[in-house]
BANU-979790 format. One line per 5 residues: number of its first residue (from 0); their letters; for each residue x, y, z of N, C-alpha, C. Coordinates in steps of 0.05 Angstrom, whole numbers. Layout:
N
NUM = A = X:Y:Z:X:Y:Z:X:Y:Z | ... $
# end
This chain:
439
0 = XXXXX = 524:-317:-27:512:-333:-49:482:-328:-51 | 470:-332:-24:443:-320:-27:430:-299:-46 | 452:-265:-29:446:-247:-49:447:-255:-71 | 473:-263:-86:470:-271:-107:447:-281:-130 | 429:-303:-113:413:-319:-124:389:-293:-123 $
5 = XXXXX = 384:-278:-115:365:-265:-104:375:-238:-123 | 392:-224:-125:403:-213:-152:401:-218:-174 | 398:-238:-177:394:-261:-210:365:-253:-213 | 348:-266:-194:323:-266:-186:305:-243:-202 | 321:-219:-185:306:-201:-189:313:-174:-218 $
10 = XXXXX = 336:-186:-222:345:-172:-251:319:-185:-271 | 319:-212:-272:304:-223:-287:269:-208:-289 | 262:-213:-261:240:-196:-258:234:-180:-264 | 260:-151:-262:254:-130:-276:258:-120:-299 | 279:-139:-317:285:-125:-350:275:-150:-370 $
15 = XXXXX = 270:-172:-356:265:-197:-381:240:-209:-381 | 223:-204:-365:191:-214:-369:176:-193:-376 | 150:-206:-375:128:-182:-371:110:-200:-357 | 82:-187:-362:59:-195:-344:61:-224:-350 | 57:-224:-379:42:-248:-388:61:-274:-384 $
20 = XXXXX = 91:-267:-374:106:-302:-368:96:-300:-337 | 77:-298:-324:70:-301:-298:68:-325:-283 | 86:-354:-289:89:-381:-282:122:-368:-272 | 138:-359:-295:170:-359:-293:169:-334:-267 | 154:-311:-273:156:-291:-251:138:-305:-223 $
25 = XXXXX = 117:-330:-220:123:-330:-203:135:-341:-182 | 153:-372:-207:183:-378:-189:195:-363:-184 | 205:-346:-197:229:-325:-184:221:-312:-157 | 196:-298:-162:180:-283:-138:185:-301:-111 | 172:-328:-110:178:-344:-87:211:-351:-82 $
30 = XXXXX = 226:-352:-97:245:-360:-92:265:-337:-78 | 255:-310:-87:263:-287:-66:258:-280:-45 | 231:-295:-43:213:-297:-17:226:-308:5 | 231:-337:-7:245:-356:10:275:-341:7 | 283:-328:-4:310:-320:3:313:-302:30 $
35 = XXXXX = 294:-287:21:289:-263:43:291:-278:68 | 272:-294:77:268:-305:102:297:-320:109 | 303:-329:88:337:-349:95:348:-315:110 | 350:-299:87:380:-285:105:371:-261:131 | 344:-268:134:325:-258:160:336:-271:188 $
40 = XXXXX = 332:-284:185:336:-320:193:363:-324:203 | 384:-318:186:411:-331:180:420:-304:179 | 418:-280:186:450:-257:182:465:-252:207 | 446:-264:234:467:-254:255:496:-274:251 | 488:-308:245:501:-328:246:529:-322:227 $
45 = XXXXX = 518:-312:196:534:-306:175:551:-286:175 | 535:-271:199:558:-243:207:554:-224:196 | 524:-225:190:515:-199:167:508:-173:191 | 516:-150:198:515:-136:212:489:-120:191 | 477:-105:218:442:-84:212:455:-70:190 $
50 = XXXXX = 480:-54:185:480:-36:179:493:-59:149 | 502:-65:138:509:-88:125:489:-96:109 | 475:-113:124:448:-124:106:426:-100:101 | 431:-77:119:404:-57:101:425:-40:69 | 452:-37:77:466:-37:49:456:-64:27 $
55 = XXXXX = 457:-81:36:455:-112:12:423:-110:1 | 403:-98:24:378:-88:14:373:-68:-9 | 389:-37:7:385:-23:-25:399:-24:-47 | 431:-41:-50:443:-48:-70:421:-64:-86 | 400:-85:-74:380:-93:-94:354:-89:-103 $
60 = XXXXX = 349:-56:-83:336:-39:-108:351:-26:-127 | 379:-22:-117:395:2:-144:387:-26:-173 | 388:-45:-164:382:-62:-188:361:-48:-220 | 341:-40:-199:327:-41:-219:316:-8:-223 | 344:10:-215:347:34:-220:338:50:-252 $
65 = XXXXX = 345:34:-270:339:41:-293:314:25:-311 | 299:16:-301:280:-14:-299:253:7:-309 | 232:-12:-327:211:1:-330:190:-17:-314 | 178:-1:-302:157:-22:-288:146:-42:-305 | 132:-66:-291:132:-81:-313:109:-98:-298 $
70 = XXXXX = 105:-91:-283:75:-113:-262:52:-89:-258 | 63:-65:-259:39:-47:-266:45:-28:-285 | 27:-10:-299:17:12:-316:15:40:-299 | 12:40:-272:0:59:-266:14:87:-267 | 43:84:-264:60:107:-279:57:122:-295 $
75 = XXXXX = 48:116:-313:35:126:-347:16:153:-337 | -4:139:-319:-21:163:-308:-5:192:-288 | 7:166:-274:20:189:-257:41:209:-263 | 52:204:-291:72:223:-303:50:244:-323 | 34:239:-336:13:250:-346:-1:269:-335 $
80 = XXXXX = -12:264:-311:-11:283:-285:5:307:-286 | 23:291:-273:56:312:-269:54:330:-289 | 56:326:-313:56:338:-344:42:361:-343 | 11:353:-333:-11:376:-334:-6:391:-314 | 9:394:-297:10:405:-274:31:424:-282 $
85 = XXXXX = 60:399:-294:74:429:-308:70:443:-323 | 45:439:-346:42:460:-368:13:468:-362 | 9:482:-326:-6:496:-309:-43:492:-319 | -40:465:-325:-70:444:-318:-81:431:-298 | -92:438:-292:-108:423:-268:-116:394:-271 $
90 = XXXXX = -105:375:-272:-125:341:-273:-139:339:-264 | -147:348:-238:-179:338:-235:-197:350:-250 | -193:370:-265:-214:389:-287:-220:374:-315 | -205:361:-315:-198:350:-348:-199:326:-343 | -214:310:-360:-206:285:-370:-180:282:-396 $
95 = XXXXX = -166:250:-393:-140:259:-410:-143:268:-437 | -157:253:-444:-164:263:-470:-166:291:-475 | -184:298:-458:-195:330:-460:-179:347:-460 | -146:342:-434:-129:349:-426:-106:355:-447 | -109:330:-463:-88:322:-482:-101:339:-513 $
100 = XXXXX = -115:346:-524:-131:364:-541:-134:400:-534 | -131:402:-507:-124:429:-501:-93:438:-496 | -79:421:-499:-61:421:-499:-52:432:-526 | -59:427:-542:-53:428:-582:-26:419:-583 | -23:390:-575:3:382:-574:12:374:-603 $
105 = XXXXX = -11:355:-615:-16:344:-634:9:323:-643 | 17:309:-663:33:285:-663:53:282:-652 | 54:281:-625:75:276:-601:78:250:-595 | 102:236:-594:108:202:-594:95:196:-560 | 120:216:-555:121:221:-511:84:219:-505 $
110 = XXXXX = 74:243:-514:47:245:-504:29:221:-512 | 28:222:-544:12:194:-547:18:160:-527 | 40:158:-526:52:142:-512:33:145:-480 | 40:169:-468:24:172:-436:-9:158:-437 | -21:171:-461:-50:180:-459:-58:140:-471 $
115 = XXXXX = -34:125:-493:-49:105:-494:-41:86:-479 | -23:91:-462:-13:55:-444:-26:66:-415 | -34:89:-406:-50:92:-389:-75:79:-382 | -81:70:-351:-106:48:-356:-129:58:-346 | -136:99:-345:-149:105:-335:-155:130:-345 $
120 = XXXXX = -158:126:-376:-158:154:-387:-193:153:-385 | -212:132:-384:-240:141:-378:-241:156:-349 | -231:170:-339:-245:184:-308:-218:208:-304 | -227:221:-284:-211:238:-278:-191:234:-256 | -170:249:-248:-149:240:-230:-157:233:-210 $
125 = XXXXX = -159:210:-191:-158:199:-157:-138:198:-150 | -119:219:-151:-93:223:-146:-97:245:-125 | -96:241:-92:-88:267:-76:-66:288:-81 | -74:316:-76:-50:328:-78:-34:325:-82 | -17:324:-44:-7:311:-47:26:292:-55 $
130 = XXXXX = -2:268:-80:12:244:-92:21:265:-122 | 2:280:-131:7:297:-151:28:316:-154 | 48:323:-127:70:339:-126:92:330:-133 | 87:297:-121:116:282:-132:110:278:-161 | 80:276:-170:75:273:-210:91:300:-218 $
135 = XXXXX = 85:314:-210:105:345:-223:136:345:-214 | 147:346:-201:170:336:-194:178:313:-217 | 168:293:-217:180:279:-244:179:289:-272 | 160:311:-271:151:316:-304:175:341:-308 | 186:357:-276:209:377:-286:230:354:-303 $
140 = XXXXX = 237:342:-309:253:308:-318:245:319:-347 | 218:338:-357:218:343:-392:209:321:-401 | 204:320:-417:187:297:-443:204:282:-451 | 212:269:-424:229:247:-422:229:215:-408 | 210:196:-416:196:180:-401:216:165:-379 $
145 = XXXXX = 244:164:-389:262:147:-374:271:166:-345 | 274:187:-357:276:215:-340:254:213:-310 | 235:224:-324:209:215:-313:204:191:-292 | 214:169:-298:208:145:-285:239:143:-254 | 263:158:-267:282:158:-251:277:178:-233 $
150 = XXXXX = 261:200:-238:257:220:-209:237:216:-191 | 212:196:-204:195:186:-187:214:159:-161 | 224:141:-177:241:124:-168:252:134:-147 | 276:153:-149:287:168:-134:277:173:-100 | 247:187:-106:234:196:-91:225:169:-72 $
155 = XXXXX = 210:151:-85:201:129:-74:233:119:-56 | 260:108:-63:277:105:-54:284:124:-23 | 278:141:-28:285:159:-5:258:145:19 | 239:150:5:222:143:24:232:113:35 | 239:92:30:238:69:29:271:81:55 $
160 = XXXXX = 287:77:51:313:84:67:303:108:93 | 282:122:91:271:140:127:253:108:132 | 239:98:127:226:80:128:240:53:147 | 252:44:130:278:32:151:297:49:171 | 305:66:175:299:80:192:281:85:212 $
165 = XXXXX = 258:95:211:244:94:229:233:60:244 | 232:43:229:230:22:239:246:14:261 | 271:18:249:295:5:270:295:35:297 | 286:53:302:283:68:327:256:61:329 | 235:45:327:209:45:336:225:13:342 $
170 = XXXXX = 236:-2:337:243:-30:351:263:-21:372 | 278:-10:370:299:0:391:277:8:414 | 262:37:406:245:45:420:229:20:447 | 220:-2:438:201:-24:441:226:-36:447 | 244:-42:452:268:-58:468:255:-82:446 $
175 = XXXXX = 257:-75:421:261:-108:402:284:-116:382 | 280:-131:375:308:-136:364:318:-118:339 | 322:-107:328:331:-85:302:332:-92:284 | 339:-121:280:353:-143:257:320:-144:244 | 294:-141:265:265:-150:247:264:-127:224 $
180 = XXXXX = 274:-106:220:277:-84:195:283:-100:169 | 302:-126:173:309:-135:154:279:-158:149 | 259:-162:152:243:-173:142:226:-143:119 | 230:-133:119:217:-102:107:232:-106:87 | 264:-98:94:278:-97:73:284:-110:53 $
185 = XXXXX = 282:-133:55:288:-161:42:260:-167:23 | 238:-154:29:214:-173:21:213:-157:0 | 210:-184:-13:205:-172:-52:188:-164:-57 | 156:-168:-44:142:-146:-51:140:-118:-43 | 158:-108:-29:163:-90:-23:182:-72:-46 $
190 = XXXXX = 204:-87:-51:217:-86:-68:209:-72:-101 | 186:-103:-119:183:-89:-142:157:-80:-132 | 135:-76:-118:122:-51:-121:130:-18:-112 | 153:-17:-97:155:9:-90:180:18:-112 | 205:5:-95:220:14:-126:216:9:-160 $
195 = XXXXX = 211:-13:-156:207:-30:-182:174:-12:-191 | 149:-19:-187:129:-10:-201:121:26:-196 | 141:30:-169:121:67:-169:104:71:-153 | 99:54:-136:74:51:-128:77:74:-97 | 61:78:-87:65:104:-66:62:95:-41 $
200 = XXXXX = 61:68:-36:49:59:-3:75:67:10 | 98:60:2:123:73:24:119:100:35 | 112:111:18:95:139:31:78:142:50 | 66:124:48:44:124:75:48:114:90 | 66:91:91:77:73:112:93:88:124 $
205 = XXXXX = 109:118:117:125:132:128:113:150:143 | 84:155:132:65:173:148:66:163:177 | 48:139:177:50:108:191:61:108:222 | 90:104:213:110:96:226:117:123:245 | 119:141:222:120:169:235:104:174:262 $
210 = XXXXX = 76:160:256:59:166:274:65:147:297 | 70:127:289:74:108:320:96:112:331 | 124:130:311:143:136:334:128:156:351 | 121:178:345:116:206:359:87:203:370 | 76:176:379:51:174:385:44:190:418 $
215 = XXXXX = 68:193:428:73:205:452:74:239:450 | 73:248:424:78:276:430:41:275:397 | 23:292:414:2:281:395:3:304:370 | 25:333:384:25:347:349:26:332:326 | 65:319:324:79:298:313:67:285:295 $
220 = XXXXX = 51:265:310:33:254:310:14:249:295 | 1:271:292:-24:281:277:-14:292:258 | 17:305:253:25:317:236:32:289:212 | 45:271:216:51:250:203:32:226:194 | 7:226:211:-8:222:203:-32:228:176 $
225 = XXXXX = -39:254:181:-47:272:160:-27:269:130 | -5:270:135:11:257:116:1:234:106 | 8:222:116:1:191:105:-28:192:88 | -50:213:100:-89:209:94:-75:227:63 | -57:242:55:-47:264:47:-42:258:16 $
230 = XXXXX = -31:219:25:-19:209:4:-38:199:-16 | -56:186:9:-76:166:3:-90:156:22 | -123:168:10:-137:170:30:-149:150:49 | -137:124:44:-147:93:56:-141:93:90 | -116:113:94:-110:117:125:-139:138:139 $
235 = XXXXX = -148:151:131:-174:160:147:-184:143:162 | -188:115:155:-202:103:173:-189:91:191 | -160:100:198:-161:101:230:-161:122:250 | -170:146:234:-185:160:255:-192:152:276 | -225:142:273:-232:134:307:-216:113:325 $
240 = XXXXX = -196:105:316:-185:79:335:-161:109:343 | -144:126:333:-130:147:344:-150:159:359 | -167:175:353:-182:189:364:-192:170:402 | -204:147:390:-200:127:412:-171:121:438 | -152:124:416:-130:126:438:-120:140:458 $
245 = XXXXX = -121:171:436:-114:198:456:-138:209:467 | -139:217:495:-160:224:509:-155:254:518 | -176:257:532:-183:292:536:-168:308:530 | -147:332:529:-135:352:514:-119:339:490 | -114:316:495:-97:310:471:-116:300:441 $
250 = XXXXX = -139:285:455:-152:281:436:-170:308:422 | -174:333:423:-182:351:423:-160:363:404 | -136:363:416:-111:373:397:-111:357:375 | -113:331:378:-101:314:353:-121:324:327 | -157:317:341:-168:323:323:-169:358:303 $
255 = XXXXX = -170:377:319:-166:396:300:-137:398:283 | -121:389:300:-97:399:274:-94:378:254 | -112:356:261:-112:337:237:-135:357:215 | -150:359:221:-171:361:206:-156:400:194 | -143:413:210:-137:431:197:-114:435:175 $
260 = XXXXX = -93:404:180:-81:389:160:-84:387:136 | -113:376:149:-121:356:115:-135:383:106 | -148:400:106:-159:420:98:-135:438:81 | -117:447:93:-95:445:80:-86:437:54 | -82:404:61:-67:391:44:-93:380:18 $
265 = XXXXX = -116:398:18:-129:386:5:-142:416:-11 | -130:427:-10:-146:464:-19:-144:453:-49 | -119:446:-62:-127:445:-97:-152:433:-103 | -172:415:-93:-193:397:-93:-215:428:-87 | -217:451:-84:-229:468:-80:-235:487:-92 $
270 = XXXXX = -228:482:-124:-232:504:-131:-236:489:-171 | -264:510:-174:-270:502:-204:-284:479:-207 | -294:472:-191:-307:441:-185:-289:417:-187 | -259:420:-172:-247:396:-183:-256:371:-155 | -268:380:-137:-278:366:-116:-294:341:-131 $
275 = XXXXX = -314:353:-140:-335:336:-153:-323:315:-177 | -311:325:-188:-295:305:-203:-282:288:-190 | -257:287:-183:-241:277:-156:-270:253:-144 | -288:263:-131:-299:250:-118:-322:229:-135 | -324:242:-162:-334:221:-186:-320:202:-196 $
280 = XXXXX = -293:200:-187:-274:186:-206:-275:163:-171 | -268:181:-153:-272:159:-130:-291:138:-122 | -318:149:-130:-331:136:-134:-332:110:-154 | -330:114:-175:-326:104:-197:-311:74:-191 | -289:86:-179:-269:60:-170:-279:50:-153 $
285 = XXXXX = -300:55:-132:-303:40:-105:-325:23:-116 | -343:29:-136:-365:14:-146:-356:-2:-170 | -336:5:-187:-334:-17:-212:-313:-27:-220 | -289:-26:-208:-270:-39:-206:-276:-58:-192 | -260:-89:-204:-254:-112:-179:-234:-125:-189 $
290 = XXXXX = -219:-135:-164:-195:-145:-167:-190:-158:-143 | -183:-181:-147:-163:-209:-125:-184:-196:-101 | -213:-198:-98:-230:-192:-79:-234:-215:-55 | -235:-226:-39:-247:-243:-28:-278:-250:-16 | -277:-232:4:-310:-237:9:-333:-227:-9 $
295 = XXXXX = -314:-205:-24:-336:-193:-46:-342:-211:-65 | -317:-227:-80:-326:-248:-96:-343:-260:-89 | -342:-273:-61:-352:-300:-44:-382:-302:-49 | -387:-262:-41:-419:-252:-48:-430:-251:-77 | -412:-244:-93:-418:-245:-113:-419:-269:-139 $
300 = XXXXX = -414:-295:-125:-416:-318:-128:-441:-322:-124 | -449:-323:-104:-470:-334:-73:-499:-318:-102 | -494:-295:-103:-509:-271:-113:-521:-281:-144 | -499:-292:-158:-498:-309:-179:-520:-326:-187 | -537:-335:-172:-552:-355:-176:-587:-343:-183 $
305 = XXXXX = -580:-328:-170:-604:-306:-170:-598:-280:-191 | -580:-273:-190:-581:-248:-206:-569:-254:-231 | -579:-240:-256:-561:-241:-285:-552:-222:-286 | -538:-195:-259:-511:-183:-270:-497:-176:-253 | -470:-164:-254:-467:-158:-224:-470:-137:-211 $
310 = XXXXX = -472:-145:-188:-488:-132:-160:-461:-119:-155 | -430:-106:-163:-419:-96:-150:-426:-62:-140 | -443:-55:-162:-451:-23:-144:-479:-31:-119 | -491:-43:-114:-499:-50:-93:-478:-67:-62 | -459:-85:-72:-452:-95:-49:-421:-78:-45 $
315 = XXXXX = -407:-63:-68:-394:-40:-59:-393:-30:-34 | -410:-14:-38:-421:-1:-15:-425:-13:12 | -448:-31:9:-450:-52:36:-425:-59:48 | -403:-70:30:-380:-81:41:-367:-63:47 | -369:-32:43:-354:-19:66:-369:-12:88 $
320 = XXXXX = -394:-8:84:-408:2:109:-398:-30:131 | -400:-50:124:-396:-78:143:-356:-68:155 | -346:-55:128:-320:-54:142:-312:-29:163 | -332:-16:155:-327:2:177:-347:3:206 | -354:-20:205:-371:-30:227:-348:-40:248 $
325 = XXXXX = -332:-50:234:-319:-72:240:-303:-49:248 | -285:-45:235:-260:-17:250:-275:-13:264 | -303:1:260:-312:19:295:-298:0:317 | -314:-31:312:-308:-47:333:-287:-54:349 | -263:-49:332:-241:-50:326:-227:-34:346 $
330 = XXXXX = -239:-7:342:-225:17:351:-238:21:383 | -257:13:393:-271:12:419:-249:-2:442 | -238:-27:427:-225:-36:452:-190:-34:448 | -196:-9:444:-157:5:440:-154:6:475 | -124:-5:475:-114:2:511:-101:23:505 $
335 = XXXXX = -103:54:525:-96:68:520:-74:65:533 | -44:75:525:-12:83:533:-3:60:534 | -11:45:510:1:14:505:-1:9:469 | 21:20:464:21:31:437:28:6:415 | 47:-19:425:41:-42:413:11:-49:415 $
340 = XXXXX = -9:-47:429:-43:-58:421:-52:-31:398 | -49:-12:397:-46:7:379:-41:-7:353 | -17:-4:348:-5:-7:319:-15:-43:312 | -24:-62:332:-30:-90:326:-61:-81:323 | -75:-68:336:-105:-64:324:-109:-54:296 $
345 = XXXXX = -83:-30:292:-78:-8:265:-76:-33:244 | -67:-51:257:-52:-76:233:-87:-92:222 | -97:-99:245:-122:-111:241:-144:-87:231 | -134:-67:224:-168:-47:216:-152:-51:180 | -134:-45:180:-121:-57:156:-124:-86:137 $
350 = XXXXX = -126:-105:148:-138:-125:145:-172:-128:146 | -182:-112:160:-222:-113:161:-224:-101:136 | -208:-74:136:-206:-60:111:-202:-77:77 | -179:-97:83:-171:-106:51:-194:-127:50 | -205:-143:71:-213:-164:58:-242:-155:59 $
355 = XXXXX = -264:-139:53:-283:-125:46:-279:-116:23 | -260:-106:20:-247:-95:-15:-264:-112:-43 | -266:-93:-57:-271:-96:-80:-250:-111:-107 | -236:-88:-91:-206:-97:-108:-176:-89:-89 | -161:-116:-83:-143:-112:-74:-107:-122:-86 $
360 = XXXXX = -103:-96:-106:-83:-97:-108:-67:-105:-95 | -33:-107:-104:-12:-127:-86:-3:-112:-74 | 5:-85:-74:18:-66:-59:7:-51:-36 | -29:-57:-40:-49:-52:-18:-32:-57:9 | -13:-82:8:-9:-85:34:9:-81:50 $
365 = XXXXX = 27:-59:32:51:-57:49:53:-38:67 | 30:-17:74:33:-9:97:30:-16:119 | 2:-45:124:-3:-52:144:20:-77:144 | 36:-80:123:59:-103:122:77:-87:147 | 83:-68:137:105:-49:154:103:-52:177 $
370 = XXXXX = 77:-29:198:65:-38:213:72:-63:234 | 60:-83:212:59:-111:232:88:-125:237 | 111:-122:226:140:-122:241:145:-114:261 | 119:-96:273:127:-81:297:115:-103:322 | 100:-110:312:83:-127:329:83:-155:322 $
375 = XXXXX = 92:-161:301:107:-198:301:85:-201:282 | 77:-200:268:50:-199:242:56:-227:229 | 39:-242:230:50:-263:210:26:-269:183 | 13:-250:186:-16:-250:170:-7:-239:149 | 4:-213:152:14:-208:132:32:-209:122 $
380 = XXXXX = 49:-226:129:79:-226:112:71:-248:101 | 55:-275:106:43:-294:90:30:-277:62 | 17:-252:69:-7:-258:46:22:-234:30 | 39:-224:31:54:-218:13:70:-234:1 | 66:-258:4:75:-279:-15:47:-299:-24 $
385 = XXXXX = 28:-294:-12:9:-301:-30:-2:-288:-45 | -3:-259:-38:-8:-233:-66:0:-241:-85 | 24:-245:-94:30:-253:-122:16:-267:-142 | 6:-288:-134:-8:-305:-143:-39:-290:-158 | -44:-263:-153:-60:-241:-160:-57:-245:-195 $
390 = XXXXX = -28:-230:-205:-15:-234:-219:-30:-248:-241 | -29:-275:-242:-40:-290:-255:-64:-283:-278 | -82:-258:-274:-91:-250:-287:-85:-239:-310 | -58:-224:-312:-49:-215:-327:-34:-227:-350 | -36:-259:-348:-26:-278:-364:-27:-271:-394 $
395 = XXXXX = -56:-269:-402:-62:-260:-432:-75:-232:-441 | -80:-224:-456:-97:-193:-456:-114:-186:-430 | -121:-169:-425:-141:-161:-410:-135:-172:-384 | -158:-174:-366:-153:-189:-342:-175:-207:-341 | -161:-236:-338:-175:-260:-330:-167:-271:-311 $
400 = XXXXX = -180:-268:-286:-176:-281:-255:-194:-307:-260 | -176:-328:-257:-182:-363:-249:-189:-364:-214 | -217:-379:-224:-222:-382:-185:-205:-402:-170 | -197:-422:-183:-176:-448:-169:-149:-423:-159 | -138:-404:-167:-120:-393:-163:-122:-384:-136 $
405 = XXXXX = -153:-353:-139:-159:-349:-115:-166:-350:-99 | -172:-382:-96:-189:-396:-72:-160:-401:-66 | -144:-414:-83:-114:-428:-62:-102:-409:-44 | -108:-377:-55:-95:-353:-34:-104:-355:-22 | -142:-349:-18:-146:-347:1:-159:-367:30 $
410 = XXXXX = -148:-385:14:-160:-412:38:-130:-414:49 | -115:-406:39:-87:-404:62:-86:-374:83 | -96:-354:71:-98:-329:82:-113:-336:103 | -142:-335:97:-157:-344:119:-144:-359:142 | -139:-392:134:-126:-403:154:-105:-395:177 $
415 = XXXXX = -89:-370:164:-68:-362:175:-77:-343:201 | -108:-325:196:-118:-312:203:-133:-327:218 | -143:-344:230:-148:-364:243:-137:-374:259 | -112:-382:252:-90:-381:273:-85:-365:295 | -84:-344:271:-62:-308:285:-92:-306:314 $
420 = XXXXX = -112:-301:303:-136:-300:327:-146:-326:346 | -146:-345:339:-139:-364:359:-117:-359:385 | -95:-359:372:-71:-356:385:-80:-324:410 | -95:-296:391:-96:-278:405:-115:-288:428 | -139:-305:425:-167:-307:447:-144:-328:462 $
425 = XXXXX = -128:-340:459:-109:-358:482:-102:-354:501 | -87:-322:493:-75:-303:508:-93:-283:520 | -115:-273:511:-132:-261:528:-146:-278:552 | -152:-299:539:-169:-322:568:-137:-322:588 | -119:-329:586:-97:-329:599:-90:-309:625 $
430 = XXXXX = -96:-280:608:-88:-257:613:-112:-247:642 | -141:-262:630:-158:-252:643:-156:-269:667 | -145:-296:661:-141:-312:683:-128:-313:713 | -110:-301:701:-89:-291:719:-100:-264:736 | -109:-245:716:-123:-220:731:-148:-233:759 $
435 = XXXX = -158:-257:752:-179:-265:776:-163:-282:788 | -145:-287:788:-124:-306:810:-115:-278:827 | -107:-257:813:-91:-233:829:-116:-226:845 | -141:-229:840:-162:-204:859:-174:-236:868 $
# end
């Protein structure tokens, strides 16, 4: 019956709303939420066997197999991409426009369609390699948007099924229970941003995972890692906490074949000046985009009183240099050949990371979501049901974020995070306690 209700749920979600009923999408959203946790909760009792409930999982992505995303746009770009790549264009060289005029396509439904529901035809591609192989891969699909959207899908799906997989041998691995895969599986934001919107974090979460199974063999390792930086470049910054982990020949190995990886996986960025672009368009986004921000708002409230505009290309910046203060810090007190403090620190540089953000999309979090199942995470499986509440912007034209909304996220986030570290300094005074009782 559950499934059921949770099938209903999510059909609805994906063929009968759009942004703007974002009250109706986000009963449904919670009410999947709370489903999830029911049959998390409730499948050993009900008799739902691992192999059982991860079938009842992807039976409710096949849901939305033929589904147009519908909580994001960002597809539009990423098939557009693909496009130029098959009719042997470079995107980081071209802006779309520019792209779309050298083309001499001229009154094309398909093309006009890419170039106007796209939300990023001002800049050039911030799309890694890469993310750009699976854009071509969908565009072999022909000037076919449904086409198109089913081979990306596809792809994402695969990823999503090694993903669960690797989870359940990294819990086996860790003598934990197997059944926690089904908190991954079940969680709807997992759900409509990977299958449902397109979005590529299952990709990196596969990098991820990859890496914390084979954290013992440091080729592996570094090989699946680099993947993940490969997809999207937000995993770089746990460099120094790996680099921190593995010590003398291994840390030596990890680092060159990472770095001879990414060199690698990054050669199209090398040629014709598509670097400089690429890295203009990166820019671009780290300074003037904002979205569902927290401390950046907080500052840029605070900032408010004094200044008449915003300060985001000034505190941009600041707020990562503070976040990567913080990872350093982060990464200093890694225990080495104790690979749960690993992947629970990996979880917290992920979190120093989002809440410095400028703009933190909903799907931002499903790698360090992934991740923290390994290590009992309760930070983030909260704020993937308070992500939604993001949403809300999208109510009427354009984007209008209400502060009563994002204070209610994040004065429960916070709190939760408060908790989660309380609870950790409990267990360290504990831990240390005992160590001066033993000596």
């Amino acid at each position: 019956m559950v499934i059921l209700i949770y099938s209903i749920a999510l059909f609805f979600l994906g063929y009968c709303l759009d942004r703007s009923d974002f009250f109706i999408q986000l009963t449904l959203y919670m009410l999947c939420f709370g489903v999830s946790l029911i049959i998390y909760q409730n499948a050993e009792k009900w008799g739902i066997s691992l192999k059982l409930g991860l079938m009842y999982a992807f039976l409710l992505r096949m849901i939305l197999i033929i589904s147009e995303p519908v909580l994001s746009d960002d597809f539009y770009r990423f098939i557009f991409d693909g496009q130029l790549i098959r009719n042997g264009i470079n995107p980081y060289l071209y802006l779309p426009q520019e792209a779309f005029e050298l083309l001499k396509i001229g009154d094309s439904e398909y093309w006009n369609q890419l170039l106007t529901q796209m939300n990023s035809s001002g800049y050039y591609s911030v799309y890694p390699p890469l993310h750009q192989l699976f854009f071509w891969l969908a565009a072999l699909g022909g000037e076919h948007l449904s086409m198109n959207i089913l081979i990306l899908r596809l792809a994402v799906l695969l990823f999503e099924i090694l993903n669960c997989l690797l989870l359940i041998q990294i819990l086996k691995q860790w003598n934990l229970p197997k059944s926690k895969v089904l908190l991954y599986a079940f969680n709807p934001l997992v759900i409509l941003e990977l299958t449902g919107n397109l979005h590529f974090e299952g990709m990196v979460l596969f990098g991820l995972l990859g890496m914390a199974y084979f954290l013992g063999k440091v080729n592996r390792a570094s090989i699946f890692w680099t993947w993940a930086v490969g997809v999207k470049l937000s995993p770089l910054m746990l460099g120094p906490i790996l680099l921190k982990f593995f010590g003398g020949k291994s840390r030596l190995v990890f680092l060159l074949l990472s770095a001879l990886v990414i060199v690698v996986l990054f050669i199209p960025l090398f040629f014709e000046g598509a670097f400089l672009n690429f890295w203009q368009s990166f820019r671009l986004y780290q300074s003037s985009f904002e979205f569902n921000g927290s401390i950046y708002y907080l500052l840029r409230w605070i900032s408010s009183f004094w200044l008449d505009y915003n300060p985001i290309r000034t505190l941009g910046p600041v707020l990562s240099m503070l976040s990567l203060g913080l990872i350093l810090w982060l990464s200093l007190g890694v225990k080495k050949a104790n690979l749960p403090d690993l992947v629970q620190r990996i979880v917290w540089v992920y979190l120093a990371y989002l809440l410095f953000q400028t703009t933190v999309h909903p799907w931002y979090l499903i790698p360090a979501f992934g991740l923290g199942i390994l290590v009992g995470d309760r930070v983030f499986l909260a704020w993937t049901a308070l992500v939604f509440l993001s949403y809300h912007a999208y109510r009427e034209f354009g984007v209008d974020e209400k502060w009563p909304i994002l204070l209610f996220e994040y004065t429960i986030l916070y709190s939760m995070i408060f908790l989660a570290f309380k609870k950790v300094l409990k267990q360290n005074r504990k831990s240390n306690f005992g160590n001066i009782i033993k000596n």
